[in-house]
Backbone as JSON, one array per atom type, in Angstrom:
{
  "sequence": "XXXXXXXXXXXXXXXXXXXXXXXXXXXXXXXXXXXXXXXXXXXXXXXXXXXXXXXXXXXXXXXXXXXXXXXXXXXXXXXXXXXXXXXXXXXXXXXXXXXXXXXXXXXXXXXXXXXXXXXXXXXXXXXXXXXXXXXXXXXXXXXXXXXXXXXXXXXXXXXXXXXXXXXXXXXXXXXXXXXXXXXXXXXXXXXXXXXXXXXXXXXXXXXXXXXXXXXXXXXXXXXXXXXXXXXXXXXXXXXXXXXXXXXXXXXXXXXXXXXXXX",
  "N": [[23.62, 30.36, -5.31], [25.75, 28.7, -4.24], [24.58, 29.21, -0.9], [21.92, 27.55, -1.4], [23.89, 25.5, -1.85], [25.04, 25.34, 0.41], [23.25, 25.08, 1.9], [21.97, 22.37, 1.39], [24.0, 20.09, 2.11], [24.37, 20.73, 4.95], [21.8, 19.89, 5.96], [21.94, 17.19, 5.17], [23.87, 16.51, 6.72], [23.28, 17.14, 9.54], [21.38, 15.5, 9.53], [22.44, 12.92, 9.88], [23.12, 9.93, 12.3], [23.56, 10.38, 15.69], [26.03, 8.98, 16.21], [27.64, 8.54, 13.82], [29.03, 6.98, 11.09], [30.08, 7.76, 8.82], [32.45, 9.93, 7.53], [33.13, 11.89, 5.9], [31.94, 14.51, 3.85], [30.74, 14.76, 0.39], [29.53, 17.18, -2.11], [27.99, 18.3, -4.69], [26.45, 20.18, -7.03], [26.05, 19.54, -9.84], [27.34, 16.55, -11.83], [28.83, 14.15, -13.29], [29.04, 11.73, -12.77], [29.03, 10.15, -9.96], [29.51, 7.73, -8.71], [31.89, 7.99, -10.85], [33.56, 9.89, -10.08], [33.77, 9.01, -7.37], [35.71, 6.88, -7.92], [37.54, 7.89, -8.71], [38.81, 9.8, -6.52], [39.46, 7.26, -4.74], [41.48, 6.64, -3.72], [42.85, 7.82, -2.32], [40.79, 8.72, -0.78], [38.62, 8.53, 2.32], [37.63, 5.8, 4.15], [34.52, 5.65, 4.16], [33.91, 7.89, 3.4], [31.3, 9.95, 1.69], [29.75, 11.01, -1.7], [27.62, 12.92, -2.73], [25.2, 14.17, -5.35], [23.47, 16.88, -6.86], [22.4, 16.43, -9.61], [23.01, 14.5, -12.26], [24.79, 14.29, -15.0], [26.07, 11.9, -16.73], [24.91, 9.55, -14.94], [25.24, 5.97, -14.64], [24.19, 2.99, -14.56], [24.02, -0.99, -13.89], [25.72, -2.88, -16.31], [26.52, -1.19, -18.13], [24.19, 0.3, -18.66], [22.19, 3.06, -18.43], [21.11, 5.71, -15.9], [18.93, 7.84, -15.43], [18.9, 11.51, -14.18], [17.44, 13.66, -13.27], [17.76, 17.02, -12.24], [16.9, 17.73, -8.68], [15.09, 15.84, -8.41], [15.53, 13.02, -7.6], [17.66, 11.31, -6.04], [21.26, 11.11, -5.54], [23.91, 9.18, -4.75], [26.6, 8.19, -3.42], [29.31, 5.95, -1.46], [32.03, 5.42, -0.43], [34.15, 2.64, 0.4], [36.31, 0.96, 2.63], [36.48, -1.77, 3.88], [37.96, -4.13, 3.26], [37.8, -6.98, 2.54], [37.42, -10.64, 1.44], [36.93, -11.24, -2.24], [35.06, -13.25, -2.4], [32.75, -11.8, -0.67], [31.99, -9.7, -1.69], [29.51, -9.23, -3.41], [27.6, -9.12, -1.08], [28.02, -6.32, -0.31], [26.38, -5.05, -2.01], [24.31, -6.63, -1.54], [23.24, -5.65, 0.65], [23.28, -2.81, 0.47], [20.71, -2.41, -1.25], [19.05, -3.73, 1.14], [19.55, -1.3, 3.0], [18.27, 0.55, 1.53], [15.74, 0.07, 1.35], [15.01, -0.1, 4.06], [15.75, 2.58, 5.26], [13.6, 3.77, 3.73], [11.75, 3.24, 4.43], [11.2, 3.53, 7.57], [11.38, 6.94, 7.45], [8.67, 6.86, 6.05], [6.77, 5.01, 7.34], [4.43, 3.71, 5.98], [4.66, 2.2, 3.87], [5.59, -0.38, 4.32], [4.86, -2.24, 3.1], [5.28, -2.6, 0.64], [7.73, -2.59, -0.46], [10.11, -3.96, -2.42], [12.74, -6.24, -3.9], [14.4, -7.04, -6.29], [16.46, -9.43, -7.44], [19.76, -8.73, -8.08], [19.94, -6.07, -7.65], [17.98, -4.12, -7.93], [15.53, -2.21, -6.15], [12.15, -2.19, -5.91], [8.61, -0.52, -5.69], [5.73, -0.6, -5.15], [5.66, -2.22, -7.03], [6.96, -0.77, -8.73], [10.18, -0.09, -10.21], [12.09, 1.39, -8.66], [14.72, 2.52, -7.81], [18.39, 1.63, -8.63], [21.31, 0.28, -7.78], [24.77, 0.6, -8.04], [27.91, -0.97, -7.57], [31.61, -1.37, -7.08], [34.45, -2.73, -7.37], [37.33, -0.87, -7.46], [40.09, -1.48, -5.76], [42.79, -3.92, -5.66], [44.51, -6.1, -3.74], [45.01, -8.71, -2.77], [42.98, -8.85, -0.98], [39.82, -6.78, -1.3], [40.21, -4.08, -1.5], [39.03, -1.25, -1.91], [36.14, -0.27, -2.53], [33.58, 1.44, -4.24], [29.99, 2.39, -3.68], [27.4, 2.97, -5.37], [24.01, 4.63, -5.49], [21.23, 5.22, -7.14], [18.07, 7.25, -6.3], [14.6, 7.2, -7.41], [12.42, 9.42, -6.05], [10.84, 11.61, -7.0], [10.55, 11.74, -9.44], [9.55, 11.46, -12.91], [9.59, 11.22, -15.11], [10.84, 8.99, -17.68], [13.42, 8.46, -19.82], [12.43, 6.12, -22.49], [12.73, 3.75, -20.36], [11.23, 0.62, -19.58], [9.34, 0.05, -16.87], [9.76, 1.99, -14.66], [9.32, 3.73, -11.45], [8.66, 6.01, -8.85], [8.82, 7.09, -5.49], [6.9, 9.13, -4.67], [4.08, 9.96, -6.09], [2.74, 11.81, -9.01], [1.68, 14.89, -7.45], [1.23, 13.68, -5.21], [1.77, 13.97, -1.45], [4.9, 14.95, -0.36], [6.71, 12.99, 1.76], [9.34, 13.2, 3.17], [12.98, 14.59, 3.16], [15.04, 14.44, 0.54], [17.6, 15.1, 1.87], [17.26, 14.06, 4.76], [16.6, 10.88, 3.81], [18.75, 10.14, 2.32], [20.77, 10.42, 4.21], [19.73, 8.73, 6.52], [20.38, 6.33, 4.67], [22.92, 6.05, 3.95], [23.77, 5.82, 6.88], [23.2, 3.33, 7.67], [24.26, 1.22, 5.7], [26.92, 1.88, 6.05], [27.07, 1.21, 8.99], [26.29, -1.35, 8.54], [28.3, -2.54, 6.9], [30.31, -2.91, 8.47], [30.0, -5.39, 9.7], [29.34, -7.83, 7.7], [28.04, -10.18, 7.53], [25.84, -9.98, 9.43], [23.35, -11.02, 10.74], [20.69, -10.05, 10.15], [20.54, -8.57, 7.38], [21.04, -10.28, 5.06], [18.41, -11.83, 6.25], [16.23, -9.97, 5.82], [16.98, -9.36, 2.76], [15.87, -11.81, 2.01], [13.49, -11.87, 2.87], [12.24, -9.61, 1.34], [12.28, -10.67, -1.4], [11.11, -10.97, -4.87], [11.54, -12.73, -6.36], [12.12, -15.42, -5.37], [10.35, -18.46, -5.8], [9.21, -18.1, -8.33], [9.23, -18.08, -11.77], [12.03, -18.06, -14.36], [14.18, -16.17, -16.38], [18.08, -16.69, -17.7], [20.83, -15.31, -18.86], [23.74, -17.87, -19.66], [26.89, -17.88, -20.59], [26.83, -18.26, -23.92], [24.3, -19.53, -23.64], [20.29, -19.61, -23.23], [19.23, -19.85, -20.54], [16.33, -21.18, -18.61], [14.45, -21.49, -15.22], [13.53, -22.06, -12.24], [13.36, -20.24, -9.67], [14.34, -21.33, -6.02], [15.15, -19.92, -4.16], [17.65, -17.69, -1.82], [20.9, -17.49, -0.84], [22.91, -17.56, 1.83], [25.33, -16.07, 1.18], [24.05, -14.0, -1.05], [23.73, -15.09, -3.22], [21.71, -16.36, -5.64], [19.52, -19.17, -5.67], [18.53, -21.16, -8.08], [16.54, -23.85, -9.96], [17.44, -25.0, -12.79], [16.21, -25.9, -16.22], [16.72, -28.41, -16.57], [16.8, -29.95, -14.3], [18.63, -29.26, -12.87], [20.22, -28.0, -9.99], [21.6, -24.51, -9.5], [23.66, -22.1, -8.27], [23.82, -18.84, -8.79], [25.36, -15.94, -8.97], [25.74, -13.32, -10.33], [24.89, -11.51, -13.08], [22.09, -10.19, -15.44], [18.58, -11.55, -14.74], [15.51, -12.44, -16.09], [11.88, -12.1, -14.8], [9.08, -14.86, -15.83], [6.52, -13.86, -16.5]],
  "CA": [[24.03, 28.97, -5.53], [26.63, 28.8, -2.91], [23.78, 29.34, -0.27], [21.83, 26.68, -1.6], [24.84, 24.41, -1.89], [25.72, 24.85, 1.97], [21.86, 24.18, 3.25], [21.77, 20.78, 1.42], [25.04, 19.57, 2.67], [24.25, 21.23, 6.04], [20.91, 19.15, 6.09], [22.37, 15.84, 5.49], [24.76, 16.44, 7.99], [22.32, 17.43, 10.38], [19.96, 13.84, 10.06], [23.19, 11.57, 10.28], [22.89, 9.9, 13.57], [24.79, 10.85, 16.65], [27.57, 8.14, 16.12], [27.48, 8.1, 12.31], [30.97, 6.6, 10.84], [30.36, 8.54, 7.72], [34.13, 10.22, 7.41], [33.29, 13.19, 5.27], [30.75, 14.72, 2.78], [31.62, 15.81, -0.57], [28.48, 17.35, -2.48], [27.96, 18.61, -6.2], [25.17, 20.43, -7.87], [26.09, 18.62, -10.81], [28.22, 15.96, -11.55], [28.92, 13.53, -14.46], [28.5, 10.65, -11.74], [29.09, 10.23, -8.31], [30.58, 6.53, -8.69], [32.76, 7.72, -11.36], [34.11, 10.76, -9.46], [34.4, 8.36, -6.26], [37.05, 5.89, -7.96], [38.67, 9.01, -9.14], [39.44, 9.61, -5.61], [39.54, 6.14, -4.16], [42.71, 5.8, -3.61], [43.4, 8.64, -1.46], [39.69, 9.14, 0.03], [38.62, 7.8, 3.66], [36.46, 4.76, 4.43], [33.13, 6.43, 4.92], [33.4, 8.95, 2.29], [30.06, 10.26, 0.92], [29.71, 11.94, -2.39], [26.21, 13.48, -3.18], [24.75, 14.8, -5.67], [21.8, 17.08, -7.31], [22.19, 15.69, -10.67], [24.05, 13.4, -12.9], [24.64, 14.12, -15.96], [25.79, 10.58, -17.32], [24.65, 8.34, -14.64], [25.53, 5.23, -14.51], [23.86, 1.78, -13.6], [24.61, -1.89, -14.53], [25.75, -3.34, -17.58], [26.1, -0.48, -19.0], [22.53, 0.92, -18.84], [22.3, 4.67, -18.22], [20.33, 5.95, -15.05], [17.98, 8.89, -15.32], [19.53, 11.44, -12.68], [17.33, 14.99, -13.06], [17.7, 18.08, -10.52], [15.6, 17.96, -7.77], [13.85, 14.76, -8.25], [16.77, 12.12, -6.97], [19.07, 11.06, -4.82], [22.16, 10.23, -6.37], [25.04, 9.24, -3.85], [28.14, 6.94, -3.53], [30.01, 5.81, -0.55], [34.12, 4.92, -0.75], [33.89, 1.62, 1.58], [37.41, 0.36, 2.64], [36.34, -3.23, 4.34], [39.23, -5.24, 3.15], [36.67, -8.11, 2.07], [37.46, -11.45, 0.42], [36.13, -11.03, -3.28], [33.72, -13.79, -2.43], [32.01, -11.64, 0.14], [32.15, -8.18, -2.44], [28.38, -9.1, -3.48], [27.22, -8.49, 0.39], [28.05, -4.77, -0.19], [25.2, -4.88, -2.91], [22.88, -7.12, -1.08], [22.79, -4.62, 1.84], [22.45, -1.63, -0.19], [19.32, -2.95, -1.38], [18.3, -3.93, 2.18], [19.51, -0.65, 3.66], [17.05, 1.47, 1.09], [14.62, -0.32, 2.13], [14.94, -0.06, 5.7], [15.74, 3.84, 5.05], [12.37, 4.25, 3.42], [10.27, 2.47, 5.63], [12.55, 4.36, 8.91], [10.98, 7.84, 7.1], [7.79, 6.65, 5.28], [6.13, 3.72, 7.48], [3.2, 2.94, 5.28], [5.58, 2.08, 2.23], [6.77, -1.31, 4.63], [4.64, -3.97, 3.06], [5.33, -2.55, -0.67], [9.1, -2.32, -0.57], [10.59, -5.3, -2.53], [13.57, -6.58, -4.11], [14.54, -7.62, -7.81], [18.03, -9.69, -7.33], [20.17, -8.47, -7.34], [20.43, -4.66, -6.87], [17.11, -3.02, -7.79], [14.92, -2.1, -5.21], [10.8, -1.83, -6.47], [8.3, 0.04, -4.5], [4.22, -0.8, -5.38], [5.87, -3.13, -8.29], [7.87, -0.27, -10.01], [11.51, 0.18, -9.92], [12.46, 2.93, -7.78], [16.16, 2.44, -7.59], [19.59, 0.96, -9.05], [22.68, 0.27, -7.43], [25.97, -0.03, -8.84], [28.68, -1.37, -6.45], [32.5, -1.44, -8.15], [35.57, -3.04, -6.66], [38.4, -0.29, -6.85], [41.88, -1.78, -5.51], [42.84, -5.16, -5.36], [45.69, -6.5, -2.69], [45.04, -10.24, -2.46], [41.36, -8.56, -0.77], [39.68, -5.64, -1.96], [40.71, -2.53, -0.5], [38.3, -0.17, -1.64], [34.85, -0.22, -3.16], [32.37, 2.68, -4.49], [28.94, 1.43, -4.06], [26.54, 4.18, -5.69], [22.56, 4.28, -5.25], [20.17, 6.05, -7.22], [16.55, 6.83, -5.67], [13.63, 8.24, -8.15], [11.61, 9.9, -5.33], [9.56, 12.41, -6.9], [11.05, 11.66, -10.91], [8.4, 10.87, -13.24], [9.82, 11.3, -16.86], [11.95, 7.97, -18.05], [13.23, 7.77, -21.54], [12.62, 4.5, -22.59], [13.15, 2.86, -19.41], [10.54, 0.22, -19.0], [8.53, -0.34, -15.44], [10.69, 2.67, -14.0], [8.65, 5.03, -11.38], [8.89, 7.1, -8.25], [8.46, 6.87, -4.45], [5.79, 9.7, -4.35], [3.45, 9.89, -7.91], [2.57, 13.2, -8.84], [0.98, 15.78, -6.73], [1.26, 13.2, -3.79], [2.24, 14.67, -0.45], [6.22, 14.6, -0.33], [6.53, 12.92, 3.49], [10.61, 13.18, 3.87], [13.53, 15.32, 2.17], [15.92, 14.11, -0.18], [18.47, 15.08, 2.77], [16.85, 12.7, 5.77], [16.97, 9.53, 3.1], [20.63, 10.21, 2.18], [21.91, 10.35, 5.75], [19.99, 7.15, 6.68], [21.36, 5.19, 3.79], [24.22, 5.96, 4.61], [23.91, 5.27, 8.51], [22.44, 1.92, 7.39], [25.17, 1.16, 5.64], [28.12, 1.94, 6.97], [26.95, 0.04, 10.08], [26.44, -2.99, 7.81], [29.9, -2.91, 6.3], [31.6, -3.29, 9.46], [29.71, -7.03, 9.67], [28.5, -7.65, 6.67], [27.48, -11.24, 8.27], [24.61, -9.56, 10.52], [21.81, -12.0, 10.15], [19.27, -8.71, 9.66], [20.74, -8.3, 5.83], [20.19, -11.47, 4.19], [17.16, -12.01, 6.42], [15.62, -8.74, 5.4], [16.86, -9.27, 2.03], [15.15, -12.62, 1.58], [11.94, -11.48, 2.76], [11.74, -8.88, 0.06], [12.62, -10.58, -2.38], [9.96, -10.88, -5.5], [11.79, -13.73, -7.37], [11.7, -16.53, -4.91], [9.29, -19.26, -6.44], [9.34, -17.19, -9.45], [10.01, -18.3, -12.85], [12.79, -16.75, -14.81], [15.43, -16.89, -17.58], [19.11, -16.11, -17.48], [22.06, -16.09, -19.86], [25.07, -18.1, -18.97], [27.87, -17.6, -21.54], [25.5, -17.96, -24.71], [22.8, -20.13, -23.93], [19.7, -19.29, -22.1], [18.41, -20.9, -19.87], [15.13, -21.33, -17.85], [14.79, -22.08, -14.1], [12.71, -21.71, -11.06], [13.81, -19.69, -8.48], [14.47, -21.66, -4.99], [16.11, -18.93, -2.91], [18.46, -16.88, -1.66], [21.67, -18.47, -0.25], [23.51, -16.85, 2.68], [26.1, -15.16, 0.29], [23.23, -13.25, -1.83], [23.67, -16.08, -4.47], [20.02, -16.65, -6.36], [19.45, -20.5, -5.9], [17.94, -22.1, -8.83], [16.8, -25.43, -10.22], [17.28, -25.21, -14.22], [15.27, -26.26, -17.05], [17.62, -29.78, -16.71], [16.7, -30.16, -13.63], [20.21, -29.32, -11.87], [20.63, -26.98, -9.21], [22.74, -23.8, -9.64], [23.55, -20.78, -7.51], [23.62, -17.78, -9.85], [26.49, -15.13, -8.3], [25.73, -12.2, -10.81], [24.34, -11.4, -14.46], [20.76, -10.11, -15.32], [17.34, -12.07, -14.91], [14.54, -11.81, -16.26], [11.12, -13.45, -14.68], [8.74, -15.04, -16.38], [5.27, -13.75, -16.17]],
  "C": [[24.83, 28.45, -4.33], [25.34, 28.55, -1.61], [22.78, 27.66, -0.42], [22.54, 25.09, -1.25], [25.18, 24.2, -0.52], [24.55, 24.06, 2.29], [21.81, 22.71, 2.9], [22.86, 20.14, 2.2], [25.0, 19.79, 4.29], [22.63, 19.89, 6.54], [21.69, 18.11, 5.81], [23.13, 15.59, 6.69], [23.97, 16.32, 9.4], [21.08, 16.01, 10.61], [20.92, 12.74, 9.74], [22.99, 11.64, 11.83], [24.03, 10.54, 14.19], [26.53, 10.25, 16.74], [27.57, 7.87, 15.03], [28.76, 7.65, 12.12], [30.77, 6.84, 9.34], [31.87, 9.59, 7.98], [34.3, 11.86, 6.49], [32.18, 13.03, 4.16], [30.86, 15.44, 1.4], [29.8, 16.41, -1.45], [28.5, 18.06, -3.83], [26.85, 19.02, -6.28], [24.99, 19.85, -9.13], [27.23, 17.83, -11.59], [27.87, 14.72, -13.02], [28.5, 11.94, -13.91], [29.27, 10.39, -10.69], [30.23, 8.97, -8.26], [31.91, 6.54, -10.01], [33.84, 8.64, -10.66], [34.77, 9.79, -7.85], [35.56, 7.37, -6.58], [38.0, 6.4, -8.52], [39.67, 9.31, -7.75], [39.49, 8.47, -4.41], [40.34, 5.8, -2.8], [43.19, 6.14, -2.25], [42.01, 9.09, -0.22], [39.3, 8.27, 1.6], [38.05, 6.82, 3.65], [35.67, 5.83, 4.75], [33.07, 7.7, 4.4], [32.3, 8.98, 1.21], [29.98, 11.19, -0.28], [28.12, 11.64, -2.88], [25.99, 14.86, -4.42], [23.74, 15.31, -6.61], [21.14, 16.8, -8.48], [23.31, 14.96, -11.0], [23.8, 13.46, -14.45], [25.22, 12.82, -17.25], [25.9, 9.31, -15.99], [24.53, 7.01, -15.03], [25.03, 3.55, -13.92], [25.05, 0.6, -14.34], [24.76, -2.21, -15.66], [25.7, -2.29, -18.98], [25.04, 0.43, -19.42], [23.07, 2.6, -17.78], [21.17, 4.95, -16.66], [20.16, 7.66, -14.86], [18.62, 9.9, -13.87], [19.1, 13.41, -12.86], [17.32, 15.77, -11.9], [16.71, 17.8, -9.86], [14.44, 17.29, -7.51], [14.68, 13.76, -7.27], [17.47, 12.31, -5.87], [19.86, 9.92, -5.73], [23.57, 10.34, -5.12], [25.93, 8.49, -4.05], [29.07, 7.0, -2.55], [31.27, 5.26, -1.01], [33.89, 4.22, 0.26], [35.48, 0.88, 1.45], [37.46, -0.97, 3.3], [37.52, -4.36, 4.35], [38.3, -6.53, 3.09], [37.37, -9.05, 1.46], [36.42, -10.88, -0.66], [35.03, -11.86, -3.39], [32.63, -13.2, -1.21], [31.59, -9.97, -1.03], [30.39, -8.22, -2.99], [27.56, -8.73, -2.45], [26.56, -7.07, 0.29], [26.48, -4.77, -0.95], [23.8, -4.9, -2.28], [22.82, -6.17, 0.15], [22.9, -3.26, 1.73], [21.31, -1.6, -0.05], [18.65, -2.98, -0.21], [18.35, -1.85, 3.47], [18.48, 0.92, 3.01], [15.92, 1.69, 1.77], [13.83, -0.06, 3.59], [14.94, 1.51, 5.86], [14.2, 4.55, 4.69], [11.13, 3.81, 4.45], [10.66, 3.58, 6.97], [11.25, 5.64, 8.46], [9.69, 7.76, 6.36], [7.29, 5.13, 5.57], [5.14, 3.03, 6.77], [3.77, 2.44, 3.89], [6.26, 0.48, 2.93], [6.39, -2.2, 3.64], [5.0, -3.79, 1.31], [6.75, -2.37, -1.19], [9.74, -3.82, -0.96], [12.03, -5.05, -3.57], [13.94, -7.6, -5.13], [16.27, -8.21, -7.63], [18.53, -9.69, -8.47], [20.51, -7.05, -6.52], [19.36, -3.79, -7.39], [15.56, -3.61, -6.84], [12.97, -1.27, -6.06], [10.29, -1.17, -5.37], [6.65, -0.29, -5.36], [4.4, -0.99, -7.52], [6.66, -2.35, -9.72], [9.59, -0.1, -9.82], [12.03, 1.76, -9.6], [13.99, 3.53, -7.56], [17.19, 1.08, -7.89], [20.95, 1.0, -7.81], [23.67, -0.33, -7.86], [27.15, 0.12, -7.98], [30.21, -2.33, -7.86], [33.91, -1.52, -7.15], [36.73, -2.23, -7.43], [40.15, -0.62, -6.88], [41.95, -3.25, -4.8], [43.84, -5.26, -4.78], [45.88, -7.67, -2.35], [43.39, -10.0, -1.51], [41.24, -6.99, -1.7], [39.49, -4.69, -1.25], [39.38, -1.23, -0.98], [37.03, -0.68, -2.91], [34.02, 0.9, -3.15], [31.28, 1.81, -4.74], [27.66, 3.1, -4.32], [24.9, 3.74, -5.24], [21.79, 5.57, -5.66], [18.83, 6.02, -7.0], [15.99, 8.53, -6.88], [12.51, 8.57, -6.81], [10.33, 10.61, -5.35], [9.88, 12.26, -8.89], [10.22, 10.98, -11.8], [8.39, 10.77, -15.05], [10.92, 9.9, -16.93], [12.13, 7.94, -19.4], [13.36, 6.71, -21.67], [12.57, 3.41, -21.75], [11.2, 2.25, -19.04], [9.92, -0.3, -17.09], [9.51, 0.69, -14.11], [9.2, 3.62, -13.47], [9.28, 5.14, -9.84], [7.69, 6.52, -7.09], [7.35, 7.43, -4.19], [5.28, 9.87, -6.03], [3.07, 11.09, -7.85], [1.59, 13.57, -8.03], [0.39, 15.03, -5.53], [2.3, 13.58, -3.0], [3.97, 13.85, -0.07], [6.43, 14.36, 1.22], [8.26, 12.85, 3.89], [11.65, 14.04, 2.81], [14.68, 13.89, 1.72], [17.27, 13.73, 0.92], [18.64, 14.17, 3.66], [16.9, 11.19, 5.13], [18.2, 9.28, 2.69], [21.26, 9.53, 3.2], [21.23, 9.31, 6.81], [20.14, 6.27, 5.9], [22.85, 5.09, 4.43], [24.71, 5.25, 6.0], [23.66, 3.8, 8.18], [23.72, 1.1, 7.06], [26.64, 0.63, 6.07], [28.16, 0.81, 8.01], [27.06, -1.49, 9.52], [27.96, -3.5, 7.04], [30.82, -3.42, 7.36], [31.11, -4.82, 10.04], [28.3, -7.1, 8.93], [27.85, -9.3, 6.9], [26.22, -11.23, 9.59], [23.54, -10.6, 9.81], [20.45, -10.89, 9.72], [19.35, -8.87, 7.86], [19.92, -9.21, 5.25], [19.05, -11.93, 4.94], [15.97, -11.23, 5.81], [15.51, -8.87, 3.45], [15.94, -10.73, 1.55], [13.83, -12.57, 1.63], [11.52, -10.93, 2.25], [11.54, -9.62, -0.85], [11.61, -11.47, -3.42], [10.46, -12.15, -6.44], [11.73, -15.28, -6.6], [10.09, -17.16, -5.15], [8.32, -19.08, -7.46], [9.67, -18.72, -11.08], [10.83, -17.94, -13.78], [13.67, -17.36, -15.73], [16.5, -16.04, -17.55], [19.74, -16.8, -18.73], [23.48, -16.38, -19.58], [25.79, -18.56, -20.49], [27.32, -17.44, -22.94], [24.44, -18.43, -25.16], [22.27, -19.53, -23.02], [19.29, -20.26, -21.76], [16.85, -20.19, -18.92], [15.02, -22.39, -16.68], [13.74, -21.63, -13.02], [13.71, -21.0, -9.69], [13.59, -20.2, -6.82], [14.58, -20.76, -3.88], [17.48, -18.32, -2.97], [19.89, -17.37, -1.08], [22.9, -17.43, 1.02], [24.71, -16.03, 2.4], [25.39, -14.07, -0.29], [23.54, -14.4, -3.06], [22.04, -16.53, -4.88], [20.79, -18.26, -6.57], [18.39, -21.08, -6.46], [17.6, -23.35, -9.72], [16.39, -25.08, -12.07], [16.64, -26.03, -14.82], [15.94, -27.98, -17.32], [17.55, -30.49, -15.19], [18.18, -30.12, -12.63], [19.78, -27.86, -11.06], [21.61, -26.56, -8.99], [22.61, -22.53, -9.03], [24.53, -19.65, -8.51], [24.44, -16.65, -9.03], [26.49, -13.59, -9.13], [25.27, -12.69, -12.56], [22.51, -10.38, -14.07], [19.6, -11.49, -15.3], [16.46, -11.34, -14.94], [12.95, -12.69, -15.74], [9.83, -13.01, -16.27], [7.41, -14.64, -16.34], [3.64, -14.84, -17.08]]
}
């Protein structure tokens, strides 16, 4: 076990770039969840602290929803990001998760560019199935926010879901596995990182708007306890979903679920 436990951690290490500003690597064979263990040590952990690991036994997405997290199929990670951000920029972190998957998978698996899209706000599809969650959690407040855990789980080779509708996996069974678990880690991460330190790079929200599967969409959201119904306009240089409601008003949407309309 031990043995094991060094080579993975030894492999990630080994396919961060040459100037990575990852800060340290913490790693688990199994772990209750990565983003709950990271705001355990928040407080005291570095900017650019990585915790990985090989399962999850109560993973964690949004709203409450559970995320699937068996051995040896996943990638379950979570960075400690110290930015010092206004709270109106704290969605960013999210939207360039999302974009830095993306860019991670394509980076290691070029024929995957034109099928790599983007459900706003934080799951990432791959040939129209959902391949990955991210759950991004502000930490310590100071008048900005001092520290953030932004987690990211990837189904890679994971092919069992309980319950979870339109959930599947980067490679489908008994298709040829073209990168490790290790090499997609340690460019998320690189991706990342780099993007935190200007989270105003025009690549992000360019990248993320060109994914993204809901522009000129139709869709329904719930704001406090009506729903509503709206067309999807765009993306707005925050990550704000800009849409024109069933009243004809235009409103930029800052967080909740949607659902489109098919």
């Amino acid at each position: 076990m031990t043995t094991i436990y060094n080579d993975i951690k030894k492999n990630i290490i080994q396919n961060f770039k040459p100037d990575s500003k990852i800060s340290n690597l913490i790693y688990f064979d199994s772990i209750n969840s990565t983003n709950t263990y990271a705001k355990e040590i928040s407080h005291e952990a570095k900017h650019g602290t990585l915790i990985v690991a090989d399962k999850q036994t109560q993973g964690r997405g949004r709203s409450g929803h559970t995320f699937e997290s068996p051995s040896g199929t996943g990638l379950y990670m979570t960075l400690i990001l110290k930015p010092k951000i206004e709270i109106s920029e704290f969605q960013m972190i999210t939207i360039a998760d999302a974009v830095a998957v993306c860019l991670a998978i394509e980076n290691l698996y070029p024929a995957s560019k034109d099928e790599l899209k983007i459900k706003w706000v934080n799951d990432v599809l791959f040939r129209g199935k959902k391949i990955s969650g991210i759950l991004t959690e502000a930490v310590n407040f100071n008048g900005k926010v001092e520290s953030i855990v932004t987690g990211i789980g990837i189904n890679i080779t994971t092919h069992k879901f309980e319950g979870i509708f339109n959930a599947g996996a980067i490679f489908d069974e008994g298709e040829k596995i073209l990168f490790s678990r290790e090499e997609l880690c340690a460019k998320i991460a690189d991706y990342i990182m780099d993007f935190a330190e200007d989270l105003n790079n025009p690549e992000i929200i360019s990248e993320y708007r060109r994914r993204s599967i809901l522009t000129g969409k139709n869709i329904s959201y719930i704001k406090g306890d009506t729903k509503f119904f709206a067309e999807v306009l765009g993306i707005n240089d925050d990550g704000g979903l800009i849409v024109l409601n069933q009243n004809s008003e235009k409103e930029i949407l800052r967080s909740g679920e949607v659902s489109m309309i098919r």
